[in-house]
C-alpha positions, 0 to 999 in steps of 0.5 A: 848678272842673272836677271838678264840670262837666257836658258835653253830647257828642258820642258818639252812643251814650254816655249818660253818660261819665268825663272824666279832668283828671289820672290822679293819686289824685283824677281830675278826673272830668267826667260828661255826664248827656245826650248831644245831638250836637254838632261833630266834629273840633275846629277853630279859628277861621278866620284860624289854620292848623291843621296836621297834624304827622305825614306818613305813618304816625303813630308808635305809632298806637293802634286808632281808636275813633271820631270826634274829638268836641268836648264843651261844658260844660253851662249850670250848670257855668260856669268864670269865667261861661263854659263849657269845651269838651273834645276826645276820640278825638284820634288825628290830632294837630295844631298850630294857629298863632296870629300876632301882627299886629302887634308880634312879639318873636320867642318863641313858646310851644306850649300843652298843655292839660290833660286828664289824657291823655284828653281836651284842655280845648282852650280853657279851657287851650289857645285862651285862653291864645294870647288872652293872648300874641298881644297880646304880640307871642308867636305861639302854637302850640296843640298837639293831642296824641294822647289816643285815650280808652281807657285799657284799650288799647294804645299809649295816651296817658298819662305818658312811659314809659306812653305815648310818644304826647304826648311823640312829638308835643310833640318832632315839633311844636319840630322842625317849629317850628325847621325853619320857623321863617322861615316862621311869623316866629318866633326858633328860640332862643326857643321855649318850652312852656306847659302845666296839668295833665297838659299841665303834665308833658308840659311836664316831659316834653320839658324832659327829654327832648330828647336823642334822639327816641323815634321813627324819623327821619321828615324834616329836622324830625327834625334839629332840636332838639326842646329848649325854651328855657323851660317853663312848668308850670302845676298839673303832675301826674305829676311825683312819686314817690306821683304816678307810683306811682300811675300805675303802681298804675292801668295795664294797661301791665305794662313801666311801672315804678317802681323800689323807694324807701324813703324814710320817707312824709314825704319820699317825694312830694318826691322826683321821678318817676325817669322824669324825668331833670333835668340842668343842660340842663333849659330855665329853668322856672316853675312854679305850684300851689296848697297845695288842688289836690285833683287833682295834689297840690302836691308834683308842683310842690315835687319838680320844684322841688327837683330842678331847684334841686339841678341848677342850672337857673334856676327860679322857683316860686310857691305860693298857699294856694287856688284848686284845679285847672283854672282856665286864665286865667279871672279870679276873687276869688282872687290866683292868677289873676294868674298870666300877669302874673307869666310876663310879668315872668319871660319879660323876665327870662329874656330871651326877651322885650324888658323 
């Protein structure tokens, strides 16, 4: 469990600071007791070209407040017998490719880690997850998203309308994606979006909208279209209504709102955040929770199942009585952790990999 960790980090002048794996009702709070300067500016192993998306003036820029810094869990706060490194401050984003050497299917996913839009777990959900697909012939793009740390300013990273930042890289990355797709060895049609957490409703972000971008053309990439062809939503939050009336309820962003529902208490956290418009051109989606999430409640994943079911989109859902929040890939004693096997079964099935 993440809500519990203890990171040593890097900002110089912060004894203790609040990390945040989702904004929603019980925040996956991280607290550094100590502060010993480590890395700045996350950076991949070598061999993995990490590149920026933006060229020129980034859209929505939010004030700069201080170096992207890289934080490690401490000793005692172990997640599958390792620690977990955490990214802040992240202003510049970038995607990071990682290629199969060998046997390459064509399909391709981009990974969103999660975070709860103020910082990336940027191996537990994000390096570690193309560990898992590159020996499968998947290249696999792990995605940098803005998460500037603030949430007292504004443009800030958070939920689309709250923020446009994650949602204006997620669909500048599958333009550039397409655009080169030549290029990076990868099938333009089969380009998909992993991601958990608050990763998880980015996934649903993009799987909505895709029909226009939310910011000014910049280049041919901006041609392209930024639809996935499948999306994977591994504990989503942000994706129902109690969900996003929280969200709503904790900004300082008064145009961020919701529009009155009165549907009886029972019903309510079944019905979808109205900003996400499923439609029957919403990409095939997988969708996993489990019934003790204690951070996104599972009814994030049951409203975004229902609604996709009433649209006629393809989706398959699967439910586990435990297992928590934040557990990436790591291998424990509980069955939700052979959740990858499951996505290789559905991704032959869907056809975006040989059977």
């Amino acid at each position: 469990r993440l809500d519990s960790l203890h990171f040593v980090s890097t900002p110089p002048r912060e004894s203790t600071m609040r990390l945040c794996s989702s904004s929603l009702l019980l925040p996956l709070c991280l607290i550094a007791s100590t502060a010993h300067p480590q890395q700045t500016g996350w950076r991949p192993t070598p061999g993995h070209p990490q590149l920026p998306i933006w060229t020129g003036a980034i859209p929505d820029a939010a004030p700069v407040l201080g170096s992207e810094t890289v934080e490690i869990s401490g000793p005692n706060d172990l997640i599958g017998g390792k620690r977990t490194t955490g990214v802040r401050n992240v202003t510049i984003p970038t995607m990071t490719i990682y290629s199969p050497a060998g046997r390459n299917t064509g399909a391709s996913v981009v990974v969103f880690p999660g975070g709860g839009y103020q910082m990336l777990a940027i191996d537990l959900e994000g390096t570690e997850v193309c560990d898992w697909l590159v020996p499968r012939g998947i290249t696999c793009i792990v995605l940098k998203y803005r998460v500037p740390g603030n949430p007292r300013l504004y443009p800030k990273s958070g939920p689309y309308p709250e923020s446009p930042m994650a949602l204006e890289d997620a669909q500048r990355t599958i333009g550039l994606l397409r655009l080169h797709a030549a290029e990076y060895h990868i099938n333009p049609h089969r380009i998909g979006v992993l991601g958990f957490s608050a990763g998880g409703s980015l996934v649903a972000d993009i799987s909505n909208h895709f029909d226009r971008r939310i910011y000014h053309r910049i280049d041919a990439a901006d041609d392209q279209s930024c639809r996935p062809d499948f999306a994977i939503a591994i504990y989503p939050g942000h994706l129902s209504y109690g969900a996003a009336g929280y969200d709503v309820s904790q900004s300082s962003n008064k145009t961020f709102t919701l529009p009155p529902n009165n549907a009886p208490p029972a019903v309510r956290d079944l019905i979808l955040n109205p900003h996400l418009r499923v439609t029957k051109n919403t990409p095939p989606t997988f969708l996993l929770q489990n019934e003790d999430d204690h951070v996104d409640n599972v009814d994030d994943a049951l409203s975004y199942y229902i609604a996709l079911k009433n649209a006629g989109v393809p989706t398959e859902l699967h439910l586990y009585p435990k297992g928590g929040h934040a557990f990436g890939l790591r291998r424990t004693k509980l069955p939700v952790t052979a959740w990858p096997q499951l996505v290789d079964t559905w991704l032959a099935f869907i056809g975006m990999t040989p059977q």
